[in-house]
N, CA, C, O and CB atoms as a CASP TS submission, in Angstrom:
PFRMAT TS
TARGET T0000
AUTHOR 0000-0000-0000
METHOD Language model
MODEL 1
PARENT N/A
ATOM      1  N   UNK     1       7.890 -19.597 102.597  1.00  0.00           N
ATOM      2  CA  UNK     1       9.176 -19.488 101.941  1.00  0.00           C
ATOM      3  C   UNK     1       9.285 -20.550 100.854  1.00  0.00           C
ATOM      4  O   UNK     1       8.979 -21.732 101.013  1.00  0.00           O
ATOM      5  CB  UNK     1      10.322 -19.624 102.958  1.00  0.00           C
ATOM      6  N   UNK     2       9.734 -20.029  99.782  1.00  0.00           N
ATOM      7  CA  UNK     2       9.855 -20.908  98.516  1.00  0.00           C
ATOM      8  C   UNK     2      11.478 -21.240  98.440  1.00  0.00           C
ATOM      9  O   UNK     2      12.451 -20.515  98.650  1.00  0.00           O
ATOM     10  CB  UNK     2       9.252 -20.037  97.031  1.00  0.00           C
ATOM     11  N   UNK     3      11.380 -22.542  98.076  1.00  0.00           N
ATOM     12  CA  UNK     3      13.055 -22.422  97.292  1.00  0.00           C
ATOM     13  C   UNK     3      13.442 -22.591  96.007  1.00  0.00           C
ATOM     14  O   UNK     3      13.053 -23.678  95.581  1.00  0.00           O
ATOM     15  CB  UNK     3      13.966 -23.340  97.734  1.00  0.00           C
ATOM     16  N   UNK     4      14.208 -21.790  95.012  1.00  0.00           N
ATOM     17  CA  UNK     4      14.296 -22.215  93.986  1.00  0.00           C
ATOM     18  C   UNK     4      15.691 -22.365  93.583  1.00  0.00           C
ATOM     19  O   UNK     4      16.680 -22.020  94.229  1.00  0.00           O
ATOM     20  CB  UNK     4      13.582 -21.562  93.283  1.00  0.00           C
ATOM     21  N   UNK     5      15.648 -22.936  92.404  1.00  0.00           N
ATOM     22  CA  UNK     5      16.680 -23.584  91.985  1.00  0.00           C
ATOM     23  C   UNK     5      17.551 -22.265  90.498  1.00  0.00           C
ATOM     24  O   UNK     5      17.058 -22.677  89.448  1.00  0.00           O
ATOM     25  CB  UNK     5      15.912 -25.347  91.428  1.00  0.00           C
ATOM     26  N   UNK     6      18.031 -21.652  90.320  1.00  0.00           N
ATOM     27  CA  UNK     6      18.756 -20.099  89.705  1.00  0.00           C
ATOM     28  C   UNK     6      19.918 -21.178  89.184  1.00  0.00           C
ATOM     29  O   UNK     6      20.288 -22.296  89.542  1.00  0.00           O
ATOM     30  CB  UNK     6      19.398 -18.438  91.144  1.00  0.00           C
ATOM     31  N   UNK     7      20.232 -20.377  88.306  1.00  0.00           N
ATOM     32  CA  UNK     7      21.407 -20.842  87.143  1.00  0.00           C
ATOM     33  C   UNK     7      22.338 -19.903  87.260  1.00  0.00           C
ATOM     34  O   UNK     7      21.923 -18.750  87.145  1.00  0.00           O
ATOM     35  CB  UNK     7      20.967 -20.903  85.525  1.00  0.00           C
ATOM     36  N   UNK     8      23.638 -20.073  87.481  1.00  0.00           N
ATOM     37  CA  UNK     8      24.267 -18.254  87.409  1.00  0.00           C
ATOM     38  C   UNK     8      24.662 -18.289  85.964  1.00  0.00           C
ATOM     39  O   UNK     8      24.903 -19.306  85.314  1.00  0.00           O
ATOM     40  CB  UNK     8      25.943 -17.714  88.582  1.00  0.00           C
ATOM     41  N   UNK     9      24.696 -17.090  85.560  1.00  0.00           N
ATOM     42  CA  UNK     9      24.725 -17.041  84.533  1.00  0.00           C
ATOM     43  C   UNK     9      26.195 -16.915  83.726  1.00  0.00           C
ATOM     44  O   UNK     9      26.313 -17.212  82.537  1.00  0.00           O
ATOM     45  CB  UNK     9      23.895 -16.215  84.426  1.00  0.00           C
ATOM     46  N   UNK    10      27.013 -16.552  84.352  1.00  0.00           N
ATOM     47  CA  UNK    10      28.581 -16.399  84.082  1.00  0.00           C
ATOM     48  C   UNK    10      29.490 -18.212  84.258  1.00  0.00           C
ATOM     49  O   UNK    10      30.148 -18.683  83.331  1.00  0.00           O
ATOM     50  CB  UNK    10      29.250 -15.029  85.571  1.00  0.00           C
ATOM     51  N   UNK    11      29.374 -18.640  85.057  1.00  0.00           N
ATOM     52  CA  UNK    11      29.705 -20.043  85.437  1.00  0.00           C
ATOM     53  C   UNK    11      28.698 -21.394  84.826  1.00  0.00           C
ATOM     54  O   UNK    11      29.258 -22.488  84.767  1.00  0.00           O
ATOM     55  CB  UNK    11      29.638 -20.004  87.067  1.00  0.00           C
ATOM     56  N   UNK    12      27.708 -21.331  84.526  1.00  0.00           N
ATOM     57  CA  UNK    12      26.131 -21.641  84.290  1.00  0.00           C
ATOM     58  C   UNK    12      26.177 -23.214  85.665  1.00  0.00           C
ATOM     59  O   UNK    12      25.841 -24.372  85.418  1.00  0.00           O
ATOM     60  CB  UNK    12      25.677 -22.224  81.958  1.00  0.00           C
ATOM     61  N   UNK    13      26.727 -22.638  87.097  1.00  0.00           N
ATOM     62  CA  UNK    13      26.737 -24.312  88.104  1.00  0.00           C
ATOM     63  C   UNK    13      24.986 -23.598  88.598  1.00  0.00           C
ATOM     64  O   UNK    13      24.621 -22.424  88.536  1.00  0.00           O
ATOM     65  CB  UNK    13      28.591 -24.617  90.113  1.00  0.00           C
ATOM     66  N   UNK    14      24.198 -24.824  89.069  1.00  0.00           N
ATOM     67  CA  UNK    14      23.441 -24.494  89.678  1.00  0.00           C
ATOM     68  C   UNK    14      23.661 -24.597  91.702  1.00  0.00           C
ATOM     69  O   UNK    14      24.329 -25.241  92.509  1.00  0.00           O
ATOM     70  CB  UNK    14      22.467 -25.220  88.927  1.00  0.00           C
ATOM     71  N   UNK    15      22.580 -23.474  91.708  1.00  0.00           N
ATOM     72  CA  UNK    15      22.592 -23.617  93.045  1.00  0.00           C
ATOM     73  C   UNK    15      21.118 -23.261  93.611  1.00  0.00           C
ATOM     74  O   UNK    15      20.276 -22.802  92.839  1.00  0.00           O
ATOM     75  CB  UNK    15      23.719 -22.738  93.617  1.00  0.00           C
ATOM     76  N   UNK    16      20.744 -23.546  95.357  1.00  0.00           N
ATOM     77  CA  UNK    16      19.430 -23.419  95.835  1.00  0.00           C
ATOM     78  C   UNK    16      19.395 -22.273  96.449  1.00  0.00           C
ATOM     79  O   UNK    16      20.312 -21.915  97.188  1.00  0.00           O
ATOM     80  CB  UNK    16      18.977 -24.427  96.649  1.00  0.00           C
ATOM     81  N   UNK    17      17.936 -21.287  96.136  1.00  0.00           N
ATOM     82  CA  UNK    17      18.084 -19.743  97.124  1.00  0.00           C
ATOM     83  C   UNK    17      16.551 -19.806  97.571  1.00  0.00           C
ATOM     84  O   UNK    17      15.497 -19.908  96.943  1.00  0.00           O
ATOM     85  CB  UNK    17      18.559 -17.911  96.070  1.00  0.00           C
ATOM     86  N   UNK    18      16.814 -19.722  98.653  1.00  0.00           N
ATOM     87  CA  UNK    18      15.732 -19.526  99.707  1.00  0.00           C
ATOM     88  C   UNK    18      15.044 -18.204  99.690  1.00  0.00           C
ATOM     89  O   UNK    18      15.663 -17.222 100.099  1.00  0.00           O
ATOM     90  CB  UNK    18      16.304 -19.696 101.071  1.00  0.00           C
ATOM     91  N   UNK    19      13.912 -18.094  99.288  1.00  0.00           N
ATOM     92  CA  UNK    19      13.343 -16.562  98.911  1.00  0.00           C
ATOM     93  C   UNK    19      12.745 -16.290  99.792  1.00  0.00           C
ATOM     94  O   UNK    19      11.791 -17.061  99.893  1.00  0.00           O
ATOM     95  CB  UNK    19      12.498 -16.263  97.776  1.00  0.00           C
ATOM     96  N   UNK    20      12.774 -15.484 100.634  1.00  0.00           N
ATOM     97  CA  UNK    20      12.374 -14.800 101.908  1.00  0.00           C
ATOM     98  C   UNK    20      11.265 -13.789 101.862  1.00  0.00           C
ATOM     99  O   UNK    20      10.562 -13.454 102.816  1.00  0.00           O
ATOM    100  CB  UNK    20      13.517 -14.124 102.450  1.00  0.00           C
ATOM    101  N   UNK    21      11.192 -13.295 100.480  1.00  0.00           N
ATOM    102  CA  UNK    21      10.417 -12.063  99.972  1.00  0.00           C
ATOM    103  C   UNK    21       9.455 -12.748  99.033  1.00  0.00           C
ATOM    104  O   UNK    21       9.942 -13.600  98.290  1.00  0.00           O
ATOM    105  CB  UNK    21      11.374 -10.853  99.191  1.00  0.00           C
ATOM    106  N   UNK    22       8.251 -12.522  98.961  1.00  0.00           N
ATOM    107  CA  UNK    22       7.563 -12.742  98.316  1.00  0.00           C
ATOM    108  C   UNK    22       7.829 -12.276  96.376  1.00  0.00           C
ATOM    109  O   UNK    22       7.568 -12.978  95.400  1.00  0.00           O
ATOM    110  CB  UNK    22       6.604 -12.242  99.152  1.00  0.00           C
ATOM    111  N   UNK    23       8.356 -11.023  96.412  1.00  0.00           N
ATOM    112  CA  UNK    23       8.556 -10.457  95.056  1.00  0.00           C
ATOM    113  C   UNK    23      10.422 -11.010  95.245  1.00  0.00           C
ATOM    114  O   UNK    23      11.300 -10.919  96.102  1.00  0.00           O
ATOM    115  CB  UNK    23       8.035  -8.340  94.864  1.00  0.00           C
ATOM    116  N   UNK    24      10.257 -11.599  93.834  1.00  0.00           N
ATOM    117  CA  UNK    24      12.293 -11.828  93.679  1.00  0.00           C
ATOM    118  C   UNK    24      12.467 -11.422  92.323  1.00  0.00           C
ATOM    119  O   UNK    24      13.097 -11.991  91.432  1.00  0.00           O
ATOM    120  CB  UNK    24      13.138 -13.771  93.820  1.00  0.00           C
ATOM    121  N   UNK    25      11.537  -9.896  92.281  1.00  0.00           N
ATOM    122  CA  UNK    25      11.638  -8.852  90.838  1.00  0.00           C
ATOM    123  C   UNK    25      13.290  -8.304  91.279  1.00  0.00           C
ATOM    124  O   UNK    25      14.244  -8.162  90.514  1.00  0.00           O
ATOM    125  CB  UNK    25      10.072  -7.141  90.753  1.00  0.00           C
ATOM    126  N   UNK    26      13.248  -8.112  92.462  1.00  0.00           N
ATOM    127  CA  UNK    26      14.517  -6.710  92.414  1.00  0.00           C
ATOM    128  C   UNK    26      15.816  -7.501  93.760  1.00  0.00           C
ATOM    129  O   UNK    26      16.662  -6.858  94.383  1.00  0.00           O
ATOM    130  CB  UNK    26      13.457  -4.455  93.306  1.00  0.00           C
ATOM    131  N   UNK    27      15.594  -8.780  93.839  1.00  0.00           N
ATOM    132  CA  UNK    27      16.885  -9.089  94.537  1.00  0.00           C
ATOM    133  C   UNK    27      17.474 -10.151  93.810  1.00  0.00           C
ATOM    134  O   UNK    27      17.049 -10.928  92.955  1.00  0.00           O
ATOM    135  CB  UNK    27      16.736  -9.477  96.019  1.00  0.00           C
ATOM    136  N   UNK    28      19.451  -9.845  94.826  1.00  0.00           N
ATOM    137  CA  UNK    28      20.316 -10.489  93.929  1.00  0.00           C
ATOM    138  C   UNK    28      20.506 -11.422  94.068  1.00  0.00           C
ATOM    139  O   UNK    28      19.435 -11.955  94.354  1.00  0.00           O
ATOM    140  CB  UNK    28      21.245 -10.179  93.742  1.00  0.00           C
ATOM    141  N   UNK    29      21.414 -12.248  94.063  1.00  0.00           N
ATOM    142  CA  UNK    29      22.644 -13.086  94.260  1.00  0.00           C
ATOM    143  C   UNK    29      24.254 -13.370  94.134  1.00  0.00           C
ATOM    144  O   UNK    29      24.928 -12.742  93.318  1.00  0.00           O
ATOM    145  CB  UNK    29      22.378 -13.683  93.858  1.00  0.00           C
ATOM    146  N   UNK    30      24.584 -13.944  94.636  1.00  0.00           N
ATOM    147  CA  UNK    30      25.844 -13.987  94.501  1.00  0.00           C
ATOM    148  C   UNK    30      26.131 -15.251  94.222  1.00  0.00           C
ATOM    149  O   UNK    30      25.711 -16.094  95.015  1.00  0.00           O
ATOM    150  CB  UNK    30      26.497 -13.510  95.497  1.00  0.00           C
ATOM    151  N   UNK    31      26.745 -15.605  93.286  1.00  0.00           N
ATOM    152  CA  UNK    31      27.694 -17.107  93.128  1.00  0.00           C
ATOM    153  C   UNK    31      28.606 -17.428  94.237  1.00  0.00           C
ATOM    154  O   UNK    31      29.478 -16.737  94.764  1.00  0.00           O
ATOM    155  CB  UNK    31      28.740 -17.089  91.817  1.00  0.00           C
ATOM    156  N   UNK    32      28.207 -18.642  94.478  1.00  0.00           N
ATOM    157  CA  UNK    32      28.830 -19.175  95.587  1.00  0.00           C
ATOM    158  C   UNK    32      29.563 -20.074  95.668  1.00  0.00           C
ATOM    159  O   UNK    32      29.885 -20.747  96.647  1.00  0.00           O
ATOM    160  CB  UNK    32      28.230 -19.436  96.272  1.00  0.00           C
ATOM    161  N   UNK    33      30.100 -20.164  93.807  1.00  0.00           N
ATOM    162  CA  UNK    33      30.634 -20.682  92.883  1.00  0.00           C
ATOM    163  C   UNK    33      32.214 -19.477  92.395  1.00  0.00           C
ATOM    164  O   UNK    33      33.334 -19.390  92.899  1.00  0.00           O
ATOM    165  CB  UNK    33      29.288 -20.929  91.770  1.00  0.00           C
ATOM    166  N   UNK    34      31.903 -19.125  91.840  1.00  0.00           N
ATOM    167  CA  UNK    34      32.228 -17.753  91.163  1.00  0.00           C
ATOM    168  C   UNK    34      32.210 -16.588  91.632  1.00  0.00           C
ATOM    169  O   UNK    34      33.110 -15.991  91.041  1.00  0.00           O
ATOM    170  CB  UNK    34      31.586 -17.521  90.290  1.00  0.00           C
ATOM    171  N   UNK    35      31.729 -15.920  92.331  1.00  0.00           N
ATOM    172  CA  UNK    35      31.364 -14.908  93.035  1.00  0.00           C
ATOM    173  C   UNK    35      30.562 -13.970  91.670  1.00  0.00           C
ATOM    174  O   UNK    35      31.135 -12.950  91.287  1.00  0.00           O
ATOM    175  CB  UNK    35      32.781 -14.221  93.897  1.00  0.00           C
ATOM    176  N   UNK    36      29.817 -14.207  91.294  1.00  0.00           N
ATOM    177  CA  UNK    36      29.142 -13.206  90.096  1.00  0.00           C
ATOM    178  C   UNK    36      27.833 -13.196  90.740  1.00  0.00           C
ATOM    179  O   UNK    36      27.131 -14.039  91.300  1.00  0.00           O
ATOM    180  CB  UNK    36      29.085 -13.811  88.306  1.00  0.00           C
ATOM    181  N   UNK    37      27.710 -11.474  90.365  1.00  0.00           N
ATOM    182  CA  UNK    37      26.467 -11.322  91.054  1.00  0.00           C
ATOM    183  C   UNK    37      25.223 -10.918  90.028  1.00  0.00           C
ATOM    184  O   UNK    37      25.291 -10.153  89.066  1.00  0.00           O
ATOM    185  CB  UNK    37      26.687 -10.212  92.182  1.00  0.00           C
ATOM    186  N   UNK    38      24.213 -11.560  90.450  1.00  0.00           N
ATOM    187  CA  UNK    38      23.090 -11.182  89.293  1.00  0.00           C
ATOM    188  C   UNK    38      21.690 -11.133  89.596  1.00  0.00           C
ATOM    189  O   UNK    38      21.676 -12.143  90.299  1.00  0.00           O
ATOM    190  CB  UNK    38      23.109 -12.135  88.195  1.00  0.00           C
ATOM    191  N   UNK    39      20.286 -10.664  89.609  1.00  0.00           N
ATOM    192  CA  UNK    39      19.491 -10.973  89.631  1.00  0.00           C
ATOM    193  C   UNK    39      18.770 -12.036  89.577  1.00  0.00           C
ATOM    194  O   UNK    39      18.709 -12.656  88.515  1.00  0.00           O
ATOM    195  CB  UNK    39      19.407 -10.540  89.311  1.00  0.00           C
ATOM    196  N   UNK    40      18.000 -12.513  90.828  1.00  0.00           N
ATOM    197  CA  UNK    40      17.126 -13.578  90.573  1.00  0.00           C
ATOM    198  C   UNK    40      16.302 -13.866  89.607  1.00  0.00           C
ATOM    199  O   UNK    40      16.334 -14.971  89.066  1.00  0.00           O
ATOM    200  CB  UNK    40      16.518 -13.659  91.315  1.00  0.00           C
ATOM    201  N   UNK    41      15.099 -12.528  89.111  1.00  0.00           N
ATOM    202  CA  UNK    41      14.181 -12.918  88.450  1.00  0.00           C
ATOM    203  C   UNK    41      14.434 -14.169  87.410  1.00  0.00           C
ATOM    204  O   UNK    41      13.922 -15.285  87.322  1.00  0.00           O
ATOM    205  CB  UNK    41      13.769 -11.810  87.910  1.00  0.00           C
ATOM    206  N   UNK    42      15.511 -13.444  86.620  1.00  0.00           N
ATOM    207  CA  UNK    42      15.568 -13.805  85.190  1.00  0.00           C
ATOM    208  C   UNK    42      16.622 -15.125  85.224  1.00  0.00           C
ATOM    209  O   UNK    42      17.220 -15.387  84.180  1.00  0.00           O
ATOM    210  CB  UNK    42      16.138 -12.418  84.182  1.00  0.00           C
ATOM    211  N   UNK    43      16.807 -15.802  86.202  1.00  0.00           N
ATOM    212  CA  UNK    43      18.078 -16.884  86.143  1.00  0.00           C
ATOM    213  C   UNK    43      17.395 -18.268  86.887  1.00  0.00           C
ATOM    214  O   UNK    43      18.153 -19.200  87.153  1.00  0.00           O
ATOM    215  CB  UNK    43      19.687 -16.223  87.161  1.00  0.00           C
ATOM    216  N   UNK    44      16.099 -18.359  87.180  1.00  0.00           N
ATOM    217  CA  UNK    44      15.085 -19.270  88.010  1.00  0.00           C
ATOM    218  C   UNK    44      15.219 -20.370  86.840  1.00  0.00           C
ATOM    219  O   UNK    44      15.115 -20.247  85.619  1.00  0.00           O
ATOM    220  CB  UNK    44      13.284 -18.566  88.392  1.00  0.00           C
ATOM    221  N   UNK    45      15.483 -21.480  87.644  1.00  0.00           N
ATOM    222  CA  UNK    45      14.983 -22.955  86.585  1.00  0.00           C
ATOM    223  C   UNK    45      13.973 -23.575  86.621  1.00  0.00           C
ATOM    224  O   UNK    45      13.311 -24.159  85.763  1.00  0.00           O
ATOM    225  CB  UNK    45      15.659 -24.090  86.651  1.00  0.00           C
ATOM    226  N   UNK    46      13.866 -23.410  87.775  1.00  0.00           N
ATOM    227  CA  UNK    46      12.719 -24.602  88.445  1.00  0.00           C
ATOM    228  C   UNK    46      12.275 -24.205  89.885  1.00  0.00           C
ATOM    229  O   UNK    46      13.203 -23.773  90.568  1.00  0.00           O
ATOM    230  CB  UNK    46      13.463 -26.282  88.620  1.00  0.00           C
ATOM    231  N   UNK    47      10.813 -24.266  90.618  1.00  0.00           N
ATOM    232  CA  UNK    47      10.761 -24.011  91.248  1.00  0.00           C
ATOM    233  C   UNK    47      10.741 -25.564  92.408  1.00  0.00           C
ATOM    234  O   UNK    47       9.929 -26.486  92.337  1.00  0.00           O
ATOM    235  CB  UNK    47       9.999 -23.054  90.929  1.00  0.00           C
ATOM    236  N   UNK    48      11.849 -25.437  93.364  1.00  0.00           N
ATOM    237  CA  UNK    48      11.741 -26.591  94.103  1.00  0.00           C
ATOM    238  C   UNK    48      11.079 -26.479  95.399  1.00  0.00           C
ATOM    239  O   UNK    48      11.513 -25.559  96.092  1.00  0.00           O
ATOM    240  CB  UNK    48      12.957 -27.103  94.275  1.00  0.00           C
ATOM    241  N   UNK    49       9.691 -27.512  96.145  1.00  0.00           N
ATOM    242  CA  UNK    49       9.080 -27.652  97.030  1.00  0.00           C
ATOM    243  C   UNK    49       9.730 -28.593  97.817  1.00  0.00           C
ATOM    244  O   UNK    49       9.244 -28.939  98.893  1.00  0.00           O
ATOM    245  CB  UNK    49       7.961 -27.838  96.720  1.00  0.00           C
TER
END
């Protein structure tokens, strides 16, 4: 399990998502900030170990 660090994109707060799936092409998120929901792929900052 990886964790990375996602930007939302409506609010721009960061937060940490625990990727459970090897591919994070086709799952979401939710702001836990904001409640805006968006795809992982494209909102990753950094990958944190």
């Amino acid at each position: 399990m990886a964790v990375l660090l996602l930007q939302c994109p409506k609010c721009k707060n960061k937060m940490k998502y625990e990727s459970r799936m090897a591919f994070v092409s086709t799952n979401r998120k939710r702001c836990v900030y904001c409640g805006a929901s968006f795809v992982v792929r494209g909102r990753i900052i950094t990958p944190q170990n």
